[in-house]
N, C-alpha and C positions, 0 to 999 in steps of 0.2 A: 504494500500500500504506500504510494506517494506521502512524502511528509507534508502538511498543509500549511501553508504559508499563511501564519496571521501578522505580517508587517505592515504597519499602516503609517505610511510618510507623513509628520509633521510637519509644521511651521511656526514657528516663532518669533512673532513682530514687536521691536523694539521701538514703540513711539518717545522720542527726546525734546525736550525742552529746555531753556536757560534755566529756571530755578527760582527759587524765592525763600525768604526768612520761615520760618518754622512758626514764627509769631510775631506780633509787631512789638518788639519789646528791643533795648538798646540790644543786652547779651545776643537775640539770635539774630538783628541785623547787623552787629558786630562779625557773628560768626559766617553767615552770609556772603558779609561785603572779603573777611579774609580769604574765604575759598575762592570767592570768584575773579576779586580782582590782583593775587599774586600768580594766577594763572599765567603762561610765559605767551600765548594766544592771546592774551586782552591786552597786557600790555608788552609789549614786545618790544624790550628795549633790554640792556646785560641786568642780570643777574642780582646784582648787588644794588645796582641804580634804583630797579625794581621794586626790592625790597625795601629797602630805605624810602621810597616814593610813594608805596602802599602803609606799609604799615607804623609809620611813622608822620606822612604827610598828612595821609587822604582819606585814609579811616579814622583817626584823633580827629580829623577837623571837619568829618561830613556825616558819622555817624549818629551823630543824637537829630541830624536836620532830616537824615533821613530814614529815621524811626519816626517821625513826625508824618515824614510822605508817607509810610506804610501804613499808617494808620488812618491815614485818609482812605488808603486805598481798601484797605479791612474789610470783609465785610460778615456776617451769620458764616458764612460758609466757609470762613479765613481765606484765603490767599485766591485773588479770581481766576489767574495760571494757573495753579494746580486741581481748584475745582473745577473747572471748563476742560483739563487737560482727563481725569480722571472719567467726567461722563462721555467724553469723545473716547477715550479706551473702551469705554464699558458698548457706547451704542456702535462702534464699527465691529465689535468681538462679537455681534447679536448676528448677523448674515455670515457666517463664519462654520459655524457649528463645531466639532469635535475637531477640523483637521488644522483650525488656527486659533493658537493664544496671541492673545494682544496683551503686550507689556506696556506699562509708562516708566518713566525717568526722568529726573532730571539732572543736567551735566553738576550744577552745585546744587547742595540741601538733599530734601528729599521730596518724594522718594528718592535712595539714592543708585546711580547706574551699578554700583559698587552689589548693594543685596536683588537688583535685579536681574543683575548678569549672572548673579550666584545661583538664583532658584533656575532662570534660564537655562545654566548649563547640567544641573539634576535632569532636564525633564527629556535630555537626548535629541532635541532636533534634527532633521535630517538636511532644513535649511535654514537662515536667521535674515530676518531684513531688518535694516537697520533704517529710523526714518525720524531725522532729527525735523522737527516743525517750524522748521525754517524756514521760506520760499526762494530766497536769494542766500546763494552760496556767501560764507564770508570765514575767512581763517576763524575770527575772534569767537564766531559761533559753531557755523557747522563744522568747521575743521577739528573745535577743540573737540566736539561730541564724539565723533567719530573716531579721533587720536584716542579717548578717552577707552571708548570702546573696544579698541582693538588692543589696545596694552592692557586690558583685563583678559580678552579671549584668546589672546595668545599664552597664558599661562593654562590655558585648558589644553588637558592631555586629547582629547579628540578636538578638532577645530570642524565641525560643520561646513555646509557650503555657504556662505553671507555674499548678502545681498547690499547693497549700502544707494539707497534714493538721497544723493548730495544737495537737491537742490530742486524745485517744481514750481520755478514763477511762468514758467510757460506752458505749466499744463489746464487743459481747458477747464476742467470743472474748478480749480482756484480760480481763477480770471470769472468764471461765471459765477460763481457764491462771493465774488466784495461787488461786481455790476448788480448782482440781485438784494446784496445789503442796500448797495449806494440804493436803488430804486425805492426802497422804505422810504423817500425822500422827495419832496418835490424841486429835484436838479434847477430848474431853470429860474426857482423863487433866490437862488443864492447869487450874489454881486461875484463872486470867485473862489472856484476850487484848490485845496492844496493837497497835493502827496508827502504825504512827510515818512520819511523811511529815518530807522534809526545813523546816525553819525557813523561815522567810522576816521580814525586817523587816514591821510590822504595816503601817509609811507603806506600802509597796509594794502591797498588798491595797487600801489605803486609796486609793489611785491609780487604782482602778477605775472607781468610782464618781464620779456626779458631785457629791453631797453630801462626798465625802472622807470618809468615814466606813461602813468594810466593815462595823461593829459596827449598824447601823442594818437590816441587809439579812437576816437570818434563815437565816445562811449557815451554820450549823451544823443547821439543821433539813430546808431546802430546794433544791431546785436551779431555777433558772426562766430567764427571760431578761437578766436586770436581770445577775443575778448568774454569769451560766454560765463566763465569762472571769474568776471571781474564784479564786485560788487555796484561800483558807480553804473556798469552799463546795465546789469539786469533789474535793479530798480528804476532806470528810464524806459525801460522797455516792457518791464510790469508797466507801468504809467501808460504808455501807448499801447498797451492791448487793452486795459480796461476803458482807457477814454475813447477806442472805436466802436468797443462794443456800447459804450454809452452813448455814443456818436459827438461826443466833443469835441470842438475843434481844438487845436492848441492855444489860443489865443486867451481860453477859457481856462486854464491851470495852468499852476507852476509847481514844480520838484523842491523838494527840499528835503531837508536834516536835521536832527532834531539829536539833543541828549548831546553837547558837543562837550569837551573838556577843555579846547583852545583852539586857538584862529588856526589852526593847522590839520583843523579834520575837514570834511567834505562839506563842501559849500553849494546852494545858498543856504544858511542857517536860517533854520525854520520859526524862532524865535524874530529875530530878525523880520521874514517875510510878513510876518503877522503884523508887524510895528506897519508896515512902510504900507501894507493893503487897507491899514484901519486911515493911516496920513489919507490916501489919496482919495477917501469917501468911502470905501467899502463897507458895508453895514452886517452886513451876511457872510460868512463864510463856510464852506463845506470843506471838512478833512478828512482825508481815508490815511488810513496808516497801513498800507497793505504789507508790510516787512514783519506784522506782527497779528497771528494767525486767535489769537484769545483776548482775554482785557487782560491788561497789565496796568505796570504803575507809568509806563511812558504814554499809554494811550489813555485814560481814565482821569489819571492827574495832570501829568505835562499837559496834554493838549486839551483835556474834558475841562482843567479847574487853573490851570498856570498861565494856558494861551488864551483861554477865555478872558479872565483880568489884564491880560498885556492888553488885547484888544479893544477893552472898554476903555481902557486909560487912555489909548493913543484917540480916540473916535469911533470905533466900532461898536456895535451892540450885540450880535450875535455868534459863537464858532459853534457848528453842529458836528458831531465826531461823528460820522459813519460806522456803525459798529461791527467790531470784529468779529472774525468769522465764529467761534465759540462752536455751537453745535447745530449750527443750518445745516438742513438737511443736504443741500448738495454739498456742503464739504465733508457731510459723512460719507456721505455716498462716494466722493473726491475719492477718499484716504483708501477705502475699501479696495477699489479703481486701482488706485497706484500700487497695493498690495497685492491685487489677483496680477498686475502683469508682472512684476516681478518673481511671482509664484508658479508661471506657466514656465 
């Protein structure tokens, strides 16, 4: 009698996130800010400079202002990243059945990648896809996730076959769930739209390239090969897919950055755009933040409660935030999408 073959190929999906404080209290945004900002990906400068820069500069002098942010941001359900991150696990692992687990993580805090790589690799996989919730590739994020993850699963005595989604600003169902937010909205009541994508230091863009110089590359106009792993050009290009599908012309937004630490990260600072649209009459503003796939505290506070006041003060009365994608149905359905092709 033939021996009967009961093997049944798994999958196991690593959904990643940046992270967040444990609580909104000094000790665990202290603890937070150290893991994430002496990371050699966020700042990325020697070693010792590093050090001394983080834990001596910039945590002593930012940490109690922003346990104040997190606490704005707080809400019943603690932290809106990891609660939005946890039911987006739960409802993509629902169309799934037995042959796929959904994991979450996050790169700093918790959950941490660290006990979910561990249960990960009990459960024997036969493949792992790794899918940091990023939409635009960028070292400081997705790179660290994914560095992060492999220096854990290479100490695993069997290594599975991994899959790794780096990046999905060009895949259609994202691009159709923030046009489908934006529409929550009446577009054409607004004086002028903003894109505001998180900051990023300029060297780091500049790192792409092998000329060192993103400013050489047409990354504001085009997307191609040279450039597709450049963070500057796929957030202008996220911008021009969702503003066709909106039918925007250009003339009707502007790009920008947001979360800067000095005149030396990506420009136009988004702060900035805000002053100068409230100067010239604008009364209305629409802002999508599509570089960031839940609420957090850069969309919620910076632009929900910071840009707001910038606004008022210069002349302006109104900035409406477009809300992030959290758990619209086409972005579950997005994530699922991105998992089954990866799985075939």
């Amino acid at each position: 009698m033939a021996e009967k073959d009961t093997m049944k190929k798994k999958t196991g999906v690593l959904l990643i996130n940046l992270g967040s404080p444990d609580n909104a209290t000094v000790p665990a945004v202290y603890r937070y800010l150290t893991e994430f900002l002496n990371d050699p990906r966020v700042i990325d400068i020697n070693a010792v400079g590093r050090f001394i820069l983080v834990n001596l500069i910039i945590i002593p002098l930012r940490v109690f202002n922003s346990t104040k942010i997190y606490k704005k941001l707080w809400t019943d359900n603690g932290s809106p990243l990891i609660h939005y991150g946890k039911l987006l696990r739960d409802a993509v692992a629902k169309d799934f059945g037995d042959e796929v687990d959904i994991h979450l993580a996050m790169r700093y805090g918790k959950p941490s990648m660290d006990e979910a790589l561990k249960q990960m690799e009990k459960e024997h996989y036969h493949k792992i896809i790794l899918l940091p919730l990023f939409p635009q590739y960028a070292s400081a994020s997705t790179g660290s996730a994914i560095e992060k993850a492999m220096k854990l699963i290479r100490k695993w005595y069997v290594v599975p076959d991994i899959e790794i989604i780096s990046q999905f600003f060009d895949n259609p169902g994202y691009i159709e769930t923030v046009a489908e937010r934006a529409k929550e909205h009446d577009i054409a009541s607004f004086d002028h739209i903003l894109f505001s994508y998180h900051g990023l230091p300029e060297r780091q863009v500049d790192k792409v390239y092998e000329d060192r110089q993103c400013s050489n590359h047409d990354c504001e106009s085009e997307i191609n090969d040279e450039n597709y792993y450049c963070y500057k050009a796929t957030c202008f290009a996220t911008t021009r897919m969702i503003a066709q599908k909106l039918g925007l012309a250009e003339s009707q937004y502007t790009v920008c950055f947001q979360s800067r630490l000095d005149k030396n990260w990506l420009t136009p600072f988004a702060d900035k755009v805000v002053i100068e649209k409230a100067k010239s009459g604008c009364k209305k503003l629409l802002v999508f933040s599509p570089a960031f796939v839940s609420d957090c505290l850069e969309t919620t506070v910076e632009i929900g409660d910071e840009y707001q006041e910038l606004f008022v003060e210069h002349g302006g009365e109104k900035i409406q935030l477009v809300s992030s994608l959290n758990l619209h149905p086409t972005w579950v359905k997005t994530v699922q999408e991105m998992i089954r092709e990866r799985m075939a």
